[in-house]
C-alpha positions in Angstrom: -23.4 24.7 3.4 -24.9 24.1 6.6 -24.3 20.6 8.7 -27.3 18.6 8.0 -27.1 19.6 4.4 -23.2 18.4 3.9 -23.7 14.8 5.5 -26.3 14.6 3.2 -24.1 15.1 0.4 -21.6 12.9 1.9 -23.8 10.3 2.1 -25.2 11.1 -1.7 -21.7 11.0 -3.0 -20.9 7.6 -0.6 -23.8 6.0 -2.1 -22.7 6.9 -6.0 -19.3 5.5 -5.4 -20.1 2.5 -4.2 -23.2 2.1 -6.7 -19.9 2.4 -9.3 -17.5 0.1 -7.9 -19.8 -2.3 -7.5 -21.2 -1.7 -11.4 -17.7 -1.8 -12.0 -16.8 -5.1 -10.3 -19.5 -6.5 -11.5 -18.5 -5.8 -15.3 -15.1 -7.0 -14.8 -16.1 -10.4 -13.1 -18.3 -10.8 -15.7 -15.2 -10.6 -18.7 -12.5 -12.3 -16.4 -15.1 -15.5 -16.1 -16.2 -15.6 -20.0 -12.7 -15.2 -20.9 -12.0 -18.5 -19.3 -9.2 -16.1 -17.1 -7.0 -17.4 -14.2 -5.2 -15.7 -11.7 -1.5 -16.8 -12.3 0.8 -19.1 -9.7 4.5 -17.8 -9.0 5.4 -20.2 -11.9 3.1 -18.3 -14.0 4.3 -14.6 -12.8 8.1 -15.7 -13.6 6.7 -17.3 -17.1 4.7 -14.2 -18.0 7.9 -11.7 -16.8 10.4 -13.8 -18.7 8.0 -13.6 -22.1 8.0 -10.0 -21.7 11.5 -9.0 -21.1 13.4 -6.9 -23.9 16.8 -8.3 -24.1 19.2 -10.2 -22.5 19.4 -11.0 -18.8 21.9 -8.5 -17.3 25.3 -9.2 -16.5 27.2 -6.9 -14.8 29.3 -6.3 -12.0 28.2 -4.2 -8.7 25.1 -4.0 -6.4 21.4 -3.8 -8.1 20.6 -0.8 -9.7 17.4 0.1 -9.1 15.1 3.4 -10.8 12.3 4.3 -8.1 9.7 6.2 -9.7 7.5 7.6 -6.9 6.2 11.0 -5.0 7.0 11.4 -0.9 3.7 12.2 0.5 5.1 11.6 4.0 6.0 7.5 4.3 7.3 6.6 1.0 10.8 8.2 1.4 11.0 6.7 4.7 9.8 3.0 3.6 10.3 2.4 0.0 13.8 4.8 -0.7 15.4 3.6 2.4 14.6 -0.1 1.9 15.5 0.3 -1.9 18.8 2.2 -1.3 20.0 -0.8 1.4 19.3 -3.5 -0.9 21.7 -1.8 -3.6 21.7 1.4 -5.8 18.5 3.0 -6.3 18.1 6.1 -8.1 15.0 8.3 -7.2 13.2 10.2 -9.7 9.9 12.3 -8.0 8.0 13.0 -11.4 6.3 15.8 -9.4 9.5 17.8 -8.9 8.7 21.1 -10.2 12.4 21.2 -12.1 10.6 17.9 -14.1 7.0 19.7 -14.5 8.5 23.0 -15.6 4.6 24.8 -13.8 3.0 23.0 -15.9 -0.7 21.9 -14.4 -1.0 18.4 -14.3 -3.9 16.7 -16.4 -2.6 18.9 -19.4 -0.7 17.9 -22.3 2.2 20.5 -21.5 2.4 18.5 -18.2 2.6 14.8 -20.2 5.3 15.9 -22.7 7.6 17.2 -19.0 7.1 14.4 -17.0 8.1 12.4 -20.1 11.1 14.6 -21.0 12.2 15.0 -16.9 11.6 11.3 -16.2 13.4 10.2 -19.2 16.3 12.4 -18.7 17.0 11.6 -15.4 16.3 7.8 -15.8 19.0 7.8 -19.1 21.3 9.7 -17.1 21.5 7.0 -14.4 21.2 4.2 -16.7 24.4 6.2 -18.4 26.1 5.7 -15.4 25.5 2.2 -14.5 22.8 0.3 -16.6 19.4 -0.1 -14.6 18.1 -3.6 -13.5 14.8 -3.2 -12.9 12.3 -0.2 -12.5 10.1 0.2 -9.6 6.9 2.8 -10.0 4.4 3.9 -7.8 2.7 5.8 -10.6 -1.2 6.1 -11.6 -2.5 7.1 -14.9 -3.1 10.6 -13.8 0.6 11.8 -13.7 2.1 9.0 -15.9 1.8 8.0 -19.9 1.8 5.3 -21.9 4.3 7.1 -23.9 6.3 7.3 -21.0 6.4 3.8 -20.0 7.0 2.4 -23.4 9.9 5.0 -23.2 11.3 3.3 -20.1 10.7 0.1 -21.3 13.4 0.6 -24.1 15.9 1.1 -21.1 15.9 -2.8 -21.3 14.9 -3.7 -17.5 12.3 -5.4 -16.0 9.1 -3.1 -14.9 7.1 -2.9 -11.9 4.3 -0.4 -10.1 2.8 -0.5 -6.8 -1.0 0.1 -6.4 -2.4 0.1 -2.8 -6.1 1.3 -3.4 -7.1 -0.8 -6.3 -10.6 -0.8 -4.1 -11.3 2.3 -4.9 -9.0 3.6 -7.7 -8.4 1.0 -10.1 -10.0 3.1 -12.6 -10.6 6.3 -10.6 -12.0 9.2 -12.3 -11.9 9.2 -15.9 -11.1 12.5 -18.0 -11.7 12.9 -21.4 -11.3 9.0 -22.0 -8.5 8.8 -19.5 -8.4 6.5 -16.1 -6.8 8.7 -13.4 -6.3 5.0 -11.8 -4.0 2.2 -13.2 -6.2 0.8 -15.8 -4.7 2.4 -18.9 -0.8 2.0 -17.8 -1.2 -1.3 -16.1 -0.8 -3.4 -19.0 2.3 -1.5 -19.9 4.1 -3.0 -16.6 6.2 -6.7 -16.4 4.3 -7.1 -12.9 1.4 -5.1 -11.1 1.9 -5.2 -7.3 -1.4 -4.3 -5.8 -2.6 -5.2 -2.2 -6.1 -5.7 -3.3 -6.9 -9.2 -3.3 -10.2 -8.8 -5.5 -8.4 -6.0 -7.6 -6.7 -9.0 -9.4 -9.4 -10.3 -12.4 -9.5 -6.3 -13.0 -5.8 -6.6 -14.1 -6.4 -9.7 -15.6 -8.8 -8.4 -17.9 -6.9 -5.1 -19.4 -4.2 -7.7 -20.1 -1.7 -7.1 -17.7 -0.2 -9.7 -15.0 -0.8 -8.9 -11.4 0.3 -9.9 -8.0 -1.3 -9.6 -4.3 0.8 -8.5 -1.7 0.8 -6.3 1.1 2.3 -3.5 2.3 5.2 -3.8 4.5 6.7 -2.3 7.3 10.5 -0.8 8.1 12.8 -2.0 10.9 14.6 1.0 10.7 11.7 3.4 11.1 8.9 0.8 12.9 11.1 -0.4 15.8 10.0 -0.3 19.8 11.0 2.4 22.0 11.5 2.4 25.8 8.9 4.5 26.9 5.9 4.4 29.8 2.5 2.6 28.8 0.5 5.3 29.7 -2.4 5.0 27.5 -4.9 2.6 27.4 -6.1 2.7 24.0 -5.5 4.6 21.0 -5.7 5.1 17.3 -3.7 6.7 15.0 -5.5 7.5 11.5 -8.1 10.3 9.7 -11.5 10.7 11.5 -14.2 9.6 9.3 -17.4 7.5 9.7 -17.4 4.9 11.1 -14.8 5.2 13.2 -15.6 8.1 15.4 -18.8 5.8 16.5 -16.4 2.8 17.7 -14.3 5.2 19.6 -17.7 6.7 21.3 -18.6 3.0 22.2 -15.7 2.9 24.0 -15.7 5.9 25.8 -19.4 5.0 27.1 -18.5 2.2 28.5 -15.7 3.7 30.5 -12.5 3.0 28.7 -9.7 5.5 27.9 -9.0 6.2 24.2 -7.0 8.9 22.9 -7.0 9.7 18.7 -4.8 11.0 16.8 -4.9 12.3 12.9 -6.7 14.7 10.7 -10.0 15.5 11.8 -9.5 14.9 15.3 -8.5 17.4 18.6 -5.2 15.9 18.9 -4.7 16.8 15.2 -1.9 15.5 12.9 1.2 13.9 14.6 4.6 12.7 12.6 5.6 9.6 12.4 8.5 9.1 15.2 5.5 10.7 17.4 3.2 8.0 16.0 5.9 4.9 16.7 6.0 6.5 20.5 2.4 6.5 20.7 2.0 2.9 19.9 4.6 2.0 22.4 2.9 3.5 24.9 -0.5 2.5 24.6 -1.7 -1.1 26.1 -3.4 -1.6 22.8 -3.6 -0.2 19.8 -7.1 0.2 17.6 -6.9 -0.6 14.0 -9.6 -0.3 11.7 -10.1 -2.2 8.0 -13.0 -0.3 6.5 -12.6 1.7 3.2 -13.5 5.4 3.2 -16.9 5.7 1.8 -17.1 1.9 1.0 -19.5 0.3 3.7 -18.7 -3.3 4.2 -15.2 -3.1 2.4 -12.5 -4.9 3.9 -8.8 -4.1 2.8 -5.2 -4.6 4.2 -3.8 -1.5 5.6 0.3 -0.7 6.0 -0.7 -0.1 9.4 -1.3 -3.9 10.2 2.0 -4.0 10.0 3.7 -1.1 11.4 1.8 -1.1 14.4 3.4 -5.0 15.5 6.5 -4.5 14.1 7.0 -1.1 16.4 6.0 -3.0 19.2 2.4 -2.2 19.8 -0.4 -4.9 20.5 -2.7 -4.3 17.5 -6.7 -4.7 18.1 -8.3 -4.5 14.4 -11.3 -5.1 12.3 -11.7 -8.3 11.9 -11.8 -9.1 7.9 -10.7 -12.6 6.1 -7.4 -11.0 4.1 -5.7 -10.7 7.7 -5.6 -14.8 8.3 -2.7 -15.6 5.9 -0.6 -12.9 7.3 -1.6 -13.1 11.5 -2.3 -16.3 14.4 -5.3 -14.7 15.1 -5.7 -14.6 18.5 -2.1 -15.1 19.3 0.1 -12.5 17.2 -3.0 -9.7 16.8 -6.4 -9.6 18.0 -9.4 -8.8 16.1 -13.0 -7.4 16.4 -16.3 -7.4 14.8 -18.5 -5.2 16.4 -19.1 -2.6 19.0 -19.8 -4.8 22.0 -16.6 -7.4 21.0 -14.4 -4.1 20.7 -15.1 -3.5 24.1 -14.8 -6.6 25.5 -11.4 -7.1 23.6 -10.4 -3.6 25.4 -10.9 -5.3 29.0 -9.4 -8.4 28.1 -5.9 -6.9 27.4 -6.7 -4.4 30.2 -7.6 -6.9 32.7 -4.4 -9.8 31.4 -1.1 -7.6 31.0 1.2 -10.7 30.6 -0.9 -12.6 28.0 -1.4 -9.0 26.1 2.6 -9.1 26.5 2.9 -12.4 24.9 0.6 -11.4 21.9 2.6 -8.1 21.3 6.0 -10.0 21.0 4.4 -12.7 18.9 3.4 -10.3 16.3 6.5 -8.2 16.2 8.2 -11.3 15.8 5.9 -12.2 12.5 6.1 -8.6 11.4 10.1 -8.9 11.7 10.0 -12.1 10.1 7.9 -12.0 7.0 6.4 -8.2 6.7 9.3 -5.9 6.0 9.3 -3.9 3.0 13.1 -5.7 2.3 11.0 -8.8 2.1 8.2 -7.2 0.1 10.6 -6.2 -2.6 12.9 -9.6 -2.4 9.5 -10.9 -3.3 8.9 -9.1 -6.3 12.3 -8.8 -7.5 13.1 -12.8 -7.6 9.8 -13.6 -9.3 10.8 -10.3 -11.9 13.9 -12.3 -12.8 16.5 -9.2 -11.5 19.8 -9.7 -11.4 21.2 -10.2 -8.1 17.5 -11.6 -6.5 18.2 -15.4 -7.0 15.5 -17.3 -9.4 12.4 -17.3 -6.7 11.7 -17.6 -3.4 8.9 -19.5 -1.3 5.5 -18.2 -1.6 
C-alpha cells in the first residue's frame, strides 16, 4: 500500500477508535450516574477489601509472601520483580512461559485450560511452601480467565491487578463475547489499580472496586549518572503523530533535539542507555498524548523515571500531572508549539535555575513516586500482613 493510501487508513482507523471510546465512555457515564455510583475514599477501599476477603487475616512468621503474576516485556522485571522481591518474598509466575502454554495459541481454549493448569501449579507449589499473602497481577482478559482467578482466589489472599491503559483498553477488542481488556476479570479482583483517572466509573459499573494511581519509578534502575550534558534536548519514546511535528518545531527554530525509539534514525536503545541519555541532555521532552486518541491526556511511567534519574523533564502539559509535580518548580510543562520552544530557551538560556528544577523533582520522584511506595500503597489499603493498616493518602 502506497504512502498516501496508508495515512489514510491510519487516520480511518484513528477516527473509529476514538468514535468507540468515546461511545464507550459515554455509555458507562451514563450507568455509573443512574446507579447513584461513587468513586470510593481509602476508608471505602479498606471496607470493600475487608468484605471480600476469604478467611482469616494471616498470621505467620517471615517476610511477605508475595505471587506476581505478570509478563517482562522489557521494564517489568526491572521495576515491579525487583521492587516486589526487596519488600519480601515474591514468587514470579510469567503465564506466557511456553513450559505454562504447552504451544498452545493464545485466544484458544487449549491455551485457557494451560495457563490455568501452569498458573495454578506453580502458584500451589509456592503457597506449599510458605502460604501466599497477597497476589499481585498484571493480567488482561486476553491471556487470563475467570476460572483462573476464582482458582487463585481459593488460595485465601488478598487480590490485586495493575492496568495502565484503561484509555484505550478497558475493554479492548472483544472476541466471540470476550473483552481482550479488563472488563470481564476486573470484578474478579479485591482492588483494581489502574492509572486512568476517568477509567474509574468504568470499574465501578462491572462491579469491581478500583483505585487511581500512577506508575512509579525504581531507585535502583532510575538513578543519576556522572556523565557530560551534551545534548540539548531529547526524547526517548515511539515516533508517531504528533510528536514528530513538535520535534520539527523545534528544529526550525534552531534548537538541537536528538530522538530516540522505534520509528526513529537513532532506533531502539535499552534502558541503562536511556537513563544515560536523560543525564546528559539539558532537558528532557515528554509527551502526554494517547496514540491515536487526539486530545487524550494520561500519566505516563516516564513522568517519573525521567526526574527521578536526574533529568529536567519538559512535558505536555495536562491537569492529572498537578497532584503529583510544583509545576514550574519540580517539572516544566507545555501547551503548544510556540511555548515548547520558548520553554527550550529558557532552560538553555538559565542553567542554574534549570539545575534547581531538576533536583527539586528528583527529590519528589524519590520521595513519593517509587514503585516501593506504589505497592506500600496498595498493600496497606489490601489489608496484607506485614503493610500496617493504611497509610496517608
Amino acid at each position: 500500500m502506497s504512502g498516501p493510501f496508508r495515512a489514510l487508513r491510519r487516520r480511518l482507523r484513528a477516527w473509529r477508535a476514538e468514535r468507540r471510546l468515546r461511545r464507550e465512555s459515554e455509555r458507562y457515564r451514563k450507568r455509573f450516574l443512574e446507579r447513584r455510583l461513587a468513586v470510593p475514599d481509602a476508608a471505602g477501599i479498606r471496607r470493600a477489601c475487608l468484605e471480600r476477603r476469604v478467611g482469616p487475616p494471616r498470621d505467620h512468621a517471615g517476610p511477605p509472601h508475595v505471587l506476581a503474576i505478570y509478563r517482562d516485556h522489557g521494564w517489568e522485571e526491572d521495576s515491579l520483580g525487583d521492587t516486589l522481591r526487596r519488600m519480601g518474598r515474591c514468587t514470579h509466575v510469567d503465564y506466557l512461559d511456553p513450559a505454562i502454554t504447552r504451544g498452545h495459541a493464545p485466544r484458544t481454549a487449549a491455551f485457557d485450560r494451560a495457563v490455568l493448569e501452569g498458573v495454578m501449579a506453580r502458584a500451589s507449589a509456592a503457597h506449599a511452601q510458605s502460604p501466599i499473602d497477597a497476589v499481585f497481577a498484571y493480567v488482561s482478559g486476553e491471556h487470563v480467565t475467570v476460572p483462573l482467578l476464582e482458582r487463585l482466589r481459593g488460595l485465601g489472599a488478598p487480590m490485586v491487578n495493575l492496568s495502565l491503559n484503561d484509555k484505550e483498553w478497558f475493554v479492548g477488542r472483544i472476541r466471540s463475547g470476550r473483552a481482550h481488556g479488563v472488563r470481564d476479570i476486573a470484578r474478579h479482583f479485591d482492588l483494581c489499580w489502574t492509572s486512568t483517572a476517568d477509567a474509574l466509573p468504568k470499574y465501578l459499573v462491572e462491579g469491581a472496586t478500583p483505585l487511581y494511581l500512577p506508575e512509579g519509578a525504581n531507585p535502583s534502575v532510575h538513578a543519576p549518572v556522572a556523565v557530560e550534558r551534551d545534548i540539548d534536548v531529547s526524547f526517548v519514546g515511539q515516533c508517531y503523530e504528533p510528536r514528530p511535528r513538535f520535534i520539527e518545531a523545534l528544529r526550525r527554530a534552531g534548537l538541537a533535539v536528538q530522538a530516540f525509539g522505534p520509528g526513529w534514525p537513532n532506533g531502539r536503545v535499552p534502558l541503562q542507555e536511556m537513563v544515560r541519555i536523560w543525564n546528559r541532555s539539558r532537558v528532557t521532552l515528554g509527551f502526554s498524548g494517547v496514540l491515536g486518541h487526539a486530545g487524550s491526556h494520561c500519566l505516563k511511567g516516564r513522568d517519573f523515571e525521567v526526574p527521578m534519574s536526574g533529568g529536567l523533564y519538559l512535558v505536555e502539559h495536562h491537569d492529572e500531572l498537578a497532584p503529583f509535580y510544583r509545576l514550574g518548580q519540580e517539572i516544566l510543562t507545555w501547551r503548544d508549539e510556540d511555548e515548547l520552544v520558548d520553554r527550550v530557551r529558557w532552560v538553555l538560556q538559565h542553567p542554574d535555575q534549570a539545575e534547581r528544577i531538576r533536583e527539586a523533582g528528583r527529590a519528589r520522584a524519590m520521595a513519593e513516586h517509587t514503585w516501593d511506595a506504589r505497592f506500600r500503597r496498595v498493600f496497606q489499603l489490601m489489608g496484607v500482613r506485614g503493610f500496617g493498616a493504611g497509610a496517608p493518602a
